[in-house]
Short mmCIF file of the C-alpha atoms (twelve columns), coordinates in Angstrom:
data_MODEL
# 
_entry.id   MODEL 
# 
loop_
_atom_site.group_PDB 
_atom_site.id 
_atom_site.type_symbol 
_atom_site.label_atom_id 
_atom_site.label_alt_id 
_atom_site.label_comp_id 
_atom_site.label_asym_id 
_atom_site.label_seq_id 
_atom_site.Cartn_x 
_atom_site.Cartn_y 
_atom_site.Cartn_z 
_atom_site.pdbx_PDB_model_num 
ATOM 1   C CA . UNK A 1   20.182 111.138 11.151  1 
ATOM 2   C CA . UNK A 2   18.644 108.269 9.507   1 
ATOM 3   C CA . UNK A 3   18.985 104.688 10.893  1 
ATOM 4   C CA . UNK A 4   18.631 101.510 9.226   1 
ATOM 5   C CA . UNK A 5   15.939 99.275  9.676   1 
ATOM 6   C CA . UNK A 6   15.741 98.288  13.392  1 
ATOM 7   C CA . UNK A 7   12.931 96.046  15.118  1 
ATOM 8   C CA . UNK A 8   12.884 95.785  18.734  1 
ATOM 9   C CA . UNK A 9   11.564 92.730  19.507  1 
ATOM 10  C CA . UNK A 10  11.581 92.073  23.446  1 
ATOM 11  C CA . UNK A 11  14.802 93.766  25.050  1 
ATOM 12  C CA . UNK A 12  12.757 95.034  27.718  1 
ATOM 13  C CA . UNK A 13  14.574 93.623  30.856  1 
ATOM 14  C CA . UNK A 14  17.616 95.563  29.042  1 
ATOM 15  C CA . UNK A 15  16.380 98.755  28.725  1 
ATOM 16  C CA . UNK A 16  14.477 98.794  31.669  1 
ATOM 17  C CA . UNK A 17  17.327 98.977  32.945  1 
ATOM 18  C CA . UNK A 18  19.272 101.449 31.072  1 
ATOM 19  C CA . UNK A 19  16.611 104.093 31.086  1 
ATOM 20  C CA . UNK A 20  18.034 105.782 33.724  1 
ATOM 21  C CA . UNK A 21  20.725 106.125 31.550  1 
ATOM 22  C CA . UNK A 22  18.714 106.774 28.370  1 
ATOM 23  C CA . UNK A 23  17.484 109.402 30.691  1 
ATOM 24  C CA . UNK A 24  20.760 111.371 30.813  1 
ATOM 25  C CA . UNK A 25  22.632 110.304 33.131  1 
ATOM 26  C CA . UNK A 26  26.283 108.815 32.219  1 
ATOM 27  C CA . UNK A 27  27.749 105.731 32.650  1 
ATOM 28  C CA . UNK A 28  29.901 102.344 31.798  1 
ATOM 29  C CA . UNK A 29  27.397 99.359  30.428  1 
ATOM 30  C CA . UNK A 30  28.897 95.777  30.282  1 
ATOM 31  C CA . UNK A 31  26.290 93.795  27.681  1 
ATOM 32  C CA . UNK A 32  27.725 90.427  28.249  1 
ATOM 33  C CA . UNK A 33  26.816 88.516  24.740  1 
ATOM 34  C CA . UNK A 34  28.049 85.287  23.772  1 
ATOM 35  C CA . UNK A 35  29.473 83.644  20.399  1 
ATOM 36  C CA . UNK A 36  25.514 83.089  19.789  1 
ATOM 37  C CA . UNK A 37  23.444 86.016  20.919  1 
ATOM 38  C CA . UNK A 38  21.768 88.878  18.478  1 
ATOM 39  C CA . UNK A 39  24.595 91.560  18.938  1 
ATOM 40  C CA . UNK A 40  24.028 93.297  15.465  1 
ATOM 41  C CA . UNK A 41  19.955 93.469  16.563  1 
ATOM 42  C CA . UNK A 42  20.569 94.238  19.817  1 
ATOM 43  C CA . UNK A 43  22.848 97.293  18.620  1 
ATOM 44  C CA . UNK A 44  20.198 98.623  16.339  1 
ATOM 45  C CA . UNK A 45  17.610 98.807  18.375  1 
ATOM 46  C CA . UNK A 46  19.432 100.171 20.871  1 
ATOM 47  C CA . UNK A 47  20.689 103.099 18.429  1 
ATOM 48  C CA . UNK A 48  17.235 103.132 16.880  1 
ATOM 49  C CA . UNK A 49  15.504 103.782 20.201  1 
ATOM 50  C CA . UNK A 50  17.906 106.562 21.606  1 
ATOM 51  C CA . UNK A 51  17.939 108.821 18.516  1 
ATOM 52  C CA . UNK A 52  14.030 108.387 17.738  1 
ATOM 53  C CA . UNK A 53  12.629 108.672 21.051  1 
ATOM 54  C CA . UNK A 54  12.232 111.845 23.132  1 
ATOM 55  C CA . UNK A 55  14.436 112.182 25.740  1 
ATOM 56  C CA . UNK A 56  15.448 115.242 27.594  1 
ATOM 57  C CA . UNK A 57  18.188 115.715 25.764  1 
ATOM 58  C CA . UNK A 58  18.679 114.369 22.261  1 
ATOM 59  C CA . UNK A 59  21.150 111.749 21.625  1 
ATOM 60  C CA . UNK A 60  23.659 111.294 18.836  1 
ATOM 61  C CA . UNK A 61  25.279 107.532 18.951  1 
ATOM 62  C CA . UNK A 62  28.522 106.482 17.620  1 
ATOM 63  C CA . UNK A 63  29.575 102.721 17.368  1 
ATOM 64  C CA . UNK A 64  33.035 101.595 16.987  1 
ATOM 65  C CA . UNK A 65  32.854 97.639  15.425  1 
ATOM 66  C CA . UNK A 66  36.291 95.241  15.808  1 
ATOM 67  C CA . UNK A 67  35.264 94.159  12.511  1 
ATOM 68  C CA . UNK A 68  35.805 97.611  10.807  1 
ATOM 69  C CA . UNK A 69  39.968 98.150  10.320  1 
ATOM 70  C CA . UNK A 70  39.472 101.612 9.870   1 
ATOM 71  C CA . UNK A 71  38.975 101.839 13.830  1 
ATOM 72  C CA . UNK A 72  41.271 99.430  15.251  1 
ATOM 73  C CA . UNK A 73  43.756 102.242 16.720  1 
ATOM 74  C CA . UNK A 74  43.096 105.180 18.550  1 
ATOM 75  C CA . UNK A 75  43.588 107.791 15.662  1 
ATOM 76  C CA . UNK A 76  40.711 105.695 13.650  1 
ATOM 77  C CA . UNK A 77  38.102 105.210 16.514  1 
ATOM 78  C CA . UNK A 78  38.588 109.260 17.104  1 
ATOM 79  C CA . UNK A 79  38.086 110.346 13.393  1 
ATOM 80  C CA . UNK A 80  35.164 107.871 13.693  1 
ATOM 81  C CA . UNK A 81  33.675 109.792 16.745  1 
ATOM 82  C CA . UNK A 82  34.259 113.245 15.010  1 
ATOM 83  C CA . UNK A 83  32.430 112.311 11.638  1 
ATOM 84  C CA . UNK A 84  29.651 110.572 13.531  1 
ATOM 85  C CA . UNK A 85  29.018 113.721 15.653  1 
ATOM 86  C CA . UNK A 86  29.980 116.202 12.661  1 
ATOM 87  C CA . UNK A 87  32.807 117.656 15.187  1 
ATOM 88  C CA . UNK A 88  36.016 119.667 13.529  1 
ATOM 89  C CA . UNK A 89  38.457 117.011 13.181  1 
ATOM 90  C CA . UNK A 90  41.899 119.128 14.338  1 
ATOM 91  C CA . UNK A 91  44.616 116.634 13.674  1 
ATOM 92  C CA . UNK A 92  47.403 116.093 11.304  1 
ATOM 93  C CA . UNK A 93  51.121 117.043 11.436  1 
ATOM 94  C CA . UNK A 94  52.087 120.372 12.118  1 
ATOM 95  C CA . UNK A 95  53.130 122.690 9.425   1 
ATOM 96  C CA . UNK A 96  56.310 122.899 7.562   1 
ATOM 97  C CA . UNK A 97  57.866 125.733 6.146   1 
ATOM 98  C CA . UNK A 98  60.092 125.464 3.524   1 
ATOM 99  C CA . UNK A 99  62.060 127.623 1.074   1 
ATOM 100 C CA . UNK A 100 62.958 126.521 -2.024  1 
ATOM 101 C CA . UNK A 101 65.171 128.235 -4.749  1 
ATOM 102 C CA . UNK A 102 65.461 131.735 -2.544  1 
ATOM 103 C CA . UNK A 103 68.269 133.838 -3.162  1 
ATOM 104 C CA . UNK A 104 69.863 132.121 -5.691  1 
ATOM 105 C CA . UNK A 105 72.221 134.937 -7.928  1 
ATOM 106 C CA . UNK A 106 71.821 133.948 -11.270 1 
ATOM 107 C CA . UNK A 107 71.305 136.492 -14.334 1 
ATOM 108 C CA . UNK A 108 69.542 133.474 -15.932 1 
ATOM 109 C CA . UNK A 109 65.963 131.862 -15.702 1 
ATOM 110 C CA . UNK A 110 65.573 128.763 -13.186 1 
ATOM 111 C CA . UNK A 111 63.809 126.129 -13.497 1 
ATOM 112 C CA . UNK A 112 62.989 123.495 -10.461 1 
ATOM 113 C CA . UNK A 113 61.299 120.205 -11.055 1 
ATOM 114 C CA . UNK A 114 60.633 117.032 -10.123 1 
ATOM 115 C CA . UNK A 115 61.406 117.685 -6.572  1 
ATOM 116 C CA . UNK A 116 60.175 115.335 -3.957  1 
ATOM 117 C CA . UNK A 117 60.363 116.410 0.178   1 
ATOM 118 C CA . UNK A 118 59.379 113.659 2.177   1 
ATOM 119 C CA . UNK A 119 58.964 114.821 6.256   1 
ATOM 120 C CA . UNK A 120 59.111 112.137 9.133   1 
ATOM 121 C CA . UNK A 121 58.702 112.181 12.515  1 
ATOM 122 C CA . UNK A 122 60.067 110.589 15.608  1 
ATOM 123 C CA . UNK A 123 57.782 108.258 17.385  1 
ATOM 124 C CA . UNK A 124 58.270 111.127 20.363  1 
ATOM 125 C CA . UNK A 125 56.446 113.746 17.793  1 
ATOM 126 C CA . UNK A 126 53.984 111.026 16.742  1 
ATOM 127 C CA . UNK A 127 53.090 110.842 20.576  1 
ATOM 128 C CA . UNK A 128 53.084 114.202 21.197  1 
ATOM 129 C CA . UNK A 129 50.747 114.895 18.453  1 
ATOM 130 C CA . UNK A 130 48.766 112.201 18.737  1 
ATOM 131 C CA . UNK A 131 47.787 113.528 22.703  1 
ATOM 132 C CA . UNK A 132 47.267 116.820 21.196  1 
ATOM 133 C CA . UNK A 133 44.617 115.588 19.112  1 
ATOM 134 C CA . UNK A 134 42.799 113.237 21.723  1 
ATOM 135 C CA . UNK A 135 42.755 116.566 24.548  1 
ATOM 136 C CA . UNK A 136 41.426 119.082 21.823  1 
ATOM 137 C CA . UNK A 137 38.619 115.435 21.270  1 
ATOM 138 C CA . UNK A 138 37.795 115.775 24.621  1 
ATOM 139 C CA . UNK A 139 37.468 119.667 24.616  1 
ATOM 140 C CA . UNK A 140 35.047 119.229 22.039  1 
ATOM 141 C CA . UNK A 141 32.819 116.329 23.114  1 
ATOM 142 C CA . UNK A 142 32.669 118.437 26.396  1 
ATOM 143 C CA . UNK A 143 31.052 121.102 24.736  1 
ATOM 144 C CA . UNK A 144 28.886 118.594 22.851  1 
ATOM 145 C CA . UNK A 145 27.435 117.187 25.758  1 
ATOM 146 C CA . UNK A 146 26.196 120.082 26.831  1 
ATOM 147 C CA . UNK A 147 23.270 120.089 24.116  1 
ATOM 148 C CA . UNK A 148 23.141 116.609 23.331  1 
ATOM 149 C CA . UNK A 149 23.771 112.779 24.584  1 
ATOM 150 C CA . UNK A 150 26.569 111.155 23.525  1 
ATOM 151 C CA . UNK A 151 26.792 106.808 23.239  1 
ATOM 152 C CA . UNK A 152 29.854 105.228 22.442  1 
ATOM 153 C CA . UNK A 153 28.875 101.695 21.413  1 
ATOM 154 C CA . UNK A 154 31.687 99.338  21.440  1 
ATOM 155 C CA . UNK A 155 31.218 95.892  19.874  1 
ATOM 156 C CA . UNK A 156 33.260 93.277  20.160  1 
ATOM 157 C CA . UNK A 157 36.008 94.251  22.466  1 
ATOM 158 C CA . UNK A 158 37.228 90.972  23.348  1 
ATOM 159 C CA . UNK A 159 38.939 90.577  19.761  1 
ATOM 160 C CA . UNK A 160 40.673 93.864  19.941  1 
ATOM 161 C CA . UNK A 161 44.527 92.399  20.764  1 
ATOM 162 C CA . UNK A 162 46.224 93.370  24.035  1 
ATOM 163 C CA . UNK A 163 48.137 96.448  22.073  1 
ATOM 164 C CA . UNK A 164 45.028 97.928  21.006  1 
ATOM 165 C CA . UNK A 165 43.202 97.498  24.413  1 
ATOM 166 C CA . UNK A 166 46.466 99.058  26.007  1 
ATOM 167 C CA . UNK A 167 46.607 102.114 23.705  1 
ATOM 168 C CA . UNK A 168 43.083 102.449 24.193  1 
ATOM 169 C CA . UNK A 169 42.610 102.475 27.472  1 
ATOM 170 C CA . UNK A 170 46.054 104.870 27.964  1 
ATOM 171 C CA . UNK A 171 45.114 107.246 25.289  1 
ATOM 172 C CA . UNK A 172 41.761 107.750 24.868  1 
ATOM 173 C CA . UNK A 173 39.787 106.421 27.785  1 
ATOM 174 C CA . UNK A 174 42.216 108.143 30.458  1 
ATOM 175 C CA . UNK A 175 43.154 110.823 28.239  1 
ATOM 176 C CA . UNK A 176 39.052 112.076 27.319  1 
ATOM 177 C CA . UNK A 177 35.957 109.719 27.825  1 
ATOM 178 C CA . UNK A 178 36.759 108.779 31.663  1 
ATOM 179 C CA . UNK A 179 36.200 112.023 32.357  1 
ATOM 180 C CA . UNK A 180 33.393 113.072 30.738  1 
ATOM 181 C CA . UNK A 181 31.338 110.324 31.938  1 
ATOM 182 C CA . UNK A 182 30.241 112.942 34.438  1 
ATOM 183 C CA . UNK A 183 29.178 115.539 32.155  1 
ATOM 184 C CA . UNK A 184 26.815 112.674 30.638  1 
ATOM 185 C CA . UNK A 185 28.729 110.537 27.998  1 
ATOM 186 C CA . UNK A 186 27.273 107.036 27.926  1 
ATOM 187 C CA . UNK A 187 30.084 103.814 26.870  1 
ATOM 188 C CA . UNK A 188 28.251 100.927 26.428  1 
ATOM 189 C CA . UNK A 189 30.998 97.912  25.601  1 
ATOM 190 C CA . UNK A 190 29.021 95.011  24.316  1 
ATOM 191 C CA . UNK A 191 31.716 91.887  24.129  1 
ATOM 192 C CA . UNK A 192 31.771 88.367  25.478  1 
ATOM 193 C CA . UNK A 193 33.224 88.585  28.528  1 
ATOM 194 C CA . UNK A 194 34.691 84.872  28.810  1 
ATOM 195 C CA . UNK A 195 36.701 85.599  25.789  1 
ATOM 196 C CA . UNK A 196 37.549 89.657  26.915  1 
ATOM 197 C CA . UNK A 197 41.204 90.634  27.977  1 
ATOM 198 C CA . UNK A 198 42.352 90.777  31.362  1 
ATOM 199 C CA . UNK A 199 40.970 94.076  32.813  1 
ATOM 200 C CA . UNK A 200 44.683 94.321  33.893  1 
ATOM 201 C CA . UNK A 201 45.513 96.428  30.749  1 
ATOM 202 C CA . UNK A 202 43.060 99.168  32.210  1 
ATOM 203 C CA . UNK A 203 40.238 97.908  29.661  1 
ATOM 204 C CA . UNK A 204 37.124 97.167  30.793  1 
ATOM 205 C CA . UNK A 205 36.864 99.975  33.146  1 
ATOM 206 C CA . UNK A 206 34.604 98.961  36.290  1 
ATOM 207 C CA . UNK A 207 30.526 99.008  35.075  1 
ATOM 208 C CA . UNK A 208 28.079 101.029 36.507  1 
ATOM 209 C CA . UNK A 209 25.364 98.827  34.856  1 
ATOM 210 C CA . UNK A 210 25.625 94.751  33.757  1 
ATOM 211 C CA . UNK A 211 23.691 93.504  31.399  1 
ATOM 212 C CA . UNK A 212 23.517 90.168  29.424  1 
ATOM 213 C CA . UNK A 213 22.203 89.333  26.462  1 
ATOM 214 C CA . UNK A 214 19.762 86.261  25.643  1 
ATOM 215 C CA . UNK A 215 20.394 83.728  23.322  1 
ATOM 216 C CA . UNK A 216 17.199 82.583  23.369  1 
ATOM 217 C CA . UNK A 217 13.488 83.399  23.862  1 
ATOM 218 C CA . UNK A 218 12.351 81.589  26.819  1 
ATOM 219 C CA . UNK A 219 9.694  82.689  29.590  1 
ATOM 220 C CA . UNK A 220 8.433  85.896  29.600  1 
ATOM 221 C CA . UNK A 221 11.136 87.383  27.078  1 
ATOM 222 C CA . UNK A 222 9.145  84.868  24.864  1 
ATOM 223 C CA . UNK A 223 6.065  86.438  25.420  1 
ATOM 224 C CA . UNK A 224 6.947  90.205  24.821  1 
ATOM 225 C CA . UNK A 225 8.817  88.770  21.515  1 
ATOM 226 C CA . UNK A 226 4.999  87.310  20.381  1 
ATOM 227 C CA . UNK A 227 3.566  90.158  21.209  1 
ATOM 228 C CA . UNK A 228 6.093  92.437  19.385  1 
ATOM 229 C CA . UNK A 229 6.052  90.549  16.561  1 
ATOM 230 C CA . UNK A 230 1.753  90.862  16.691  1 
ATOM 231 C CA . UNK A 231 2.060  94.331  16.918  1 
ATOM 232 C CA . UNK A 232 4.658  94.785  14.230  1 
ATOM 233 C CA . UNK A 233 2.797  92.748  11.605  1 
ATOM 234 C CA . UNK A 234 -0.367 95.154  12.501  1 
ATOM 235 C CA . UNK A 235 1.275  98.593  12.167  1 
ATOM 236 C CA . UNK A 236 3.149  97.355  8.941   1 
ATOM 237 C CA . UNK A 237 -0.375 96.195  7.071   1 
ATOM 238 C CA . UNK A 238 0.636  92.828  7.062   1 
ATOM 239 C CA . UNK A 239 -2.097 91.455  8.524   1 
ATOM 240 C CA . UNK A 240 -5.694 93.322  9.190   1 
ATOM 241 C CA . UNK A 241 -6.811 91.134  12.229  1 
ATOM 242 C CA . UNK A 242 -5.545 90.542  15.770  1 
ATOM 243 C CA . UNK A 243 -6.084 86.879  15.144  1 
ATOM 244 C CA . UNK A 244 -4.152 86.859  12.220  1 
ATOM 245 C CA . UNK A 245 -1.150 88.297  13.305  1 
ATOM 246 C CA . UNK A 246 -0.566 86.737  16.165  1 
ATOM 247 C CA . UNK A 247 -0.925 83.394  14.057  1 
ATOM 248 C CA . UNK A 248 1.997  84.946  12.480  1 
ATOM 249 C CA . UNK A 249 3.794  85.863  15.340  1 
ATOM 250 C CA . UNK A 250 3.283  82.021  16.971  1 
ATOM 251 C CA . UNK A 251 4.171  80.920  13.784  1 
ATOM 252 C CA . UNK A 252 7.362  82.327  13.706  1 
ATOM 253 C CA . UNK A 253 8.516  81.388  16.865  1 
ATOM 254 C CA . UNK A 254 7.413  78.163  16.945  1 
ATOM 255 C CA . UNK A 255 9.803  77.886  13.893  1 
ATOM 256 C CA . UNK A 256 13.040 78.508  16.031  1 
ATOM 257 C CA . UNK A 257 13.077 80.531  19.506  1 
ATOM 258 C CA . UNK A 258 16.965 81.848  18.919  1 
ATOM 259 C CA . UNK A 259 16.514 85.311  18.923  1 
ATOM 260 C CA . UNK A 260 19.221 85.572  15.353  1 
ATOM 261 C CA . UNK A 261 16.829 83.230  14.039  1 
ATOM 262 C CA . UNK A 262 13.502 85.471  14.658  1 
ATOM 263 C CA . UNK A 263 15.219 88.484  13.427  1 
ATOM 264 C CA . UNK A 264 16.697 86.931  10.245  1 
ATOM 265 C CA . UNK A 265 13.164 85.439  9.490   1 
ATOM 266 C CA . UNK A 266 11.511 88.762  10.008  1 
ATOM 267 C CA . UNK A 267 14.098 90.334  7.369   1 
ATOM 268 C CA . UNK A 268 12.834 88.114  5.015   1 
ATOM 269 C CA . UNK A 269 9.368  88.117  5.336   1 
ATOM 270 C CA . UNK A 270 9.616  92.165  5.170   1 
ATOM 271 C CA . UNK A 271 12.021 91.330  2.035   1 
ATOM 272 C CA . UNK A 272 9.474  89.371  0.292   1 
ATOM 273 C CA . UNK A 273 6.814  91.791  0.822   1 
ATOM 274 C CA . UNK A 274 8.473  94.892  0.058   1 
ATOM 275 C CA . UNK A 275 10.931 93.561  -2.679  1 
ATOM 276 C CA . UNK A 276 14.870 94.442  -3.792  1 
ATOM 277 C CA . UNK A 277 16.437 96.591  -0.755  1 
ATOM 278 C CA . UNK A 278 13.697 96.383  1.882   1 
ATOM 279 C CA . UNK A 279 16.458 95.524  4.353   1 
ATOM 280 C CA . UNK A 280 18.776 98.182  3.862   1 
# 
């Protein structure tokens, strides 16, 4: 599966501490990330590193964004899951048979047209079918995991209203993913936890791992950025000398440390080199 364009710059506090997870093993990750930090990089890379690296098992990600509508309930988040990991989606309402036009006595021709059946459901059916579909989910992910890794990347949690984080957390979490955190499925929730809903409504579920996410480069997160952004200017041709892109790299940072800023500069210096649709 091909990614989009992902630079890691720095990180490494953050997944130095997620390799053991990276590794295999499953888990619940809190990234704490406020109104300002580099949640859209920080995704990417993450993504980026876990389905190019080598890992003892190979990982598939999925990530489920509170700006998309199309995954704001539970039936959306778990078509979202299926087509990311190319499992059979089995939902749908169950089949109705009807009979139309049978033994009618006529010596004559007949003719039907126009007709319009229109089937509804009580919200009991709706639920019913609805936990069919999220058990036969968690059958399959089971089997999934078996061969490959599995991330769930959640972003933006804290805008999801208290209905969705209820149906959510009743349905799906309780229903498949609690579970097969122990056969190796990896949630990573990356919100803002001063704006999240109360974990009363069973969402967050308690972290294994908690991680927060910069704002800015400072220290030695400012360092590994420099050198990063050396290194990246060297492997891309960019530069030819050592010197010379690391005066690139200083450059850049001493133009703004706020980690959005870096990134959004480095898009556009690889636009301007590469032309029309370099970022895609």
């Amino acid at each position: 599966m091909s990614r989009v364009w992902a630079p890691c710059l720095d990180w490494k506090s953050q997944f130095s501490a997620l390799m053991p997870y990276f590794q295999g093993k499953g888990g619940v990750v809190h990234v704490h990330a406020g109104p300002n930090a580099a949640v859209s990089s920080f995704s990417r890379a993450l993504r980026n590193r876990l389905e190019t690296d080598e890992w003892p098992l190979p990982w598939s990600t999925v990530q489920i964004h509170s700006d998309n509508s199309n995954t704001h309930y539970v039936p959306g988040i778990m078509w979202q899951i299926q087509k990311s990991l190319g499992l059979i989606a089995e939902t749908g309402s169950p089949p109705v048979n009807f009979s139309i036009g049978n033994d009618n006595r006529t010596k004559g021709d007949v003719l039907i047209s126009n007709v319009e059946i229109d089937v509804s459901y009580d919200r009991y059916v709706r639920s019913a079918q609805l936990w069919e579909n999220v058990v036969r989910l968690r059958v399959s992910l089971e089997s999934f995991l078996k061969r490959r890794r599995v991330a769930l990347v959640l972003v933006g949690t804290h805008e999801w209203t208290a209905d969705q984080v209820k149906n959510f957390a009743d349905m799906l979490w309780n229903g498949a993913l609690e579970i097969l955190i122990n056969r190796g499925l990896l949630v990573i929730d990356i919100f803002d936890h001063e704006r999240t809903v109360e974990p009363s409504n069973g969402w967050p579920p308690d972290p294994h791992c908690i991680l927060n996410l910069p704002e800015y480069y400072e220290g030695q997160s400012r360092v590994d950025a420099f050198n990063d952004l050396a290194s990246l200017a060297m492997s891309w041709g960019w530069h030819q000398t050592s010197s010379e892109a690391e005066i690139f790299a200083g450059a850049i940072l001493d133009a703004s440390s706020d980690i959005r800023d870096v990134y959004a500069m480095l898009a556009r210096t690889r636009g301007r080199r590469l032309g029309p649709g370099a970022n895609a």
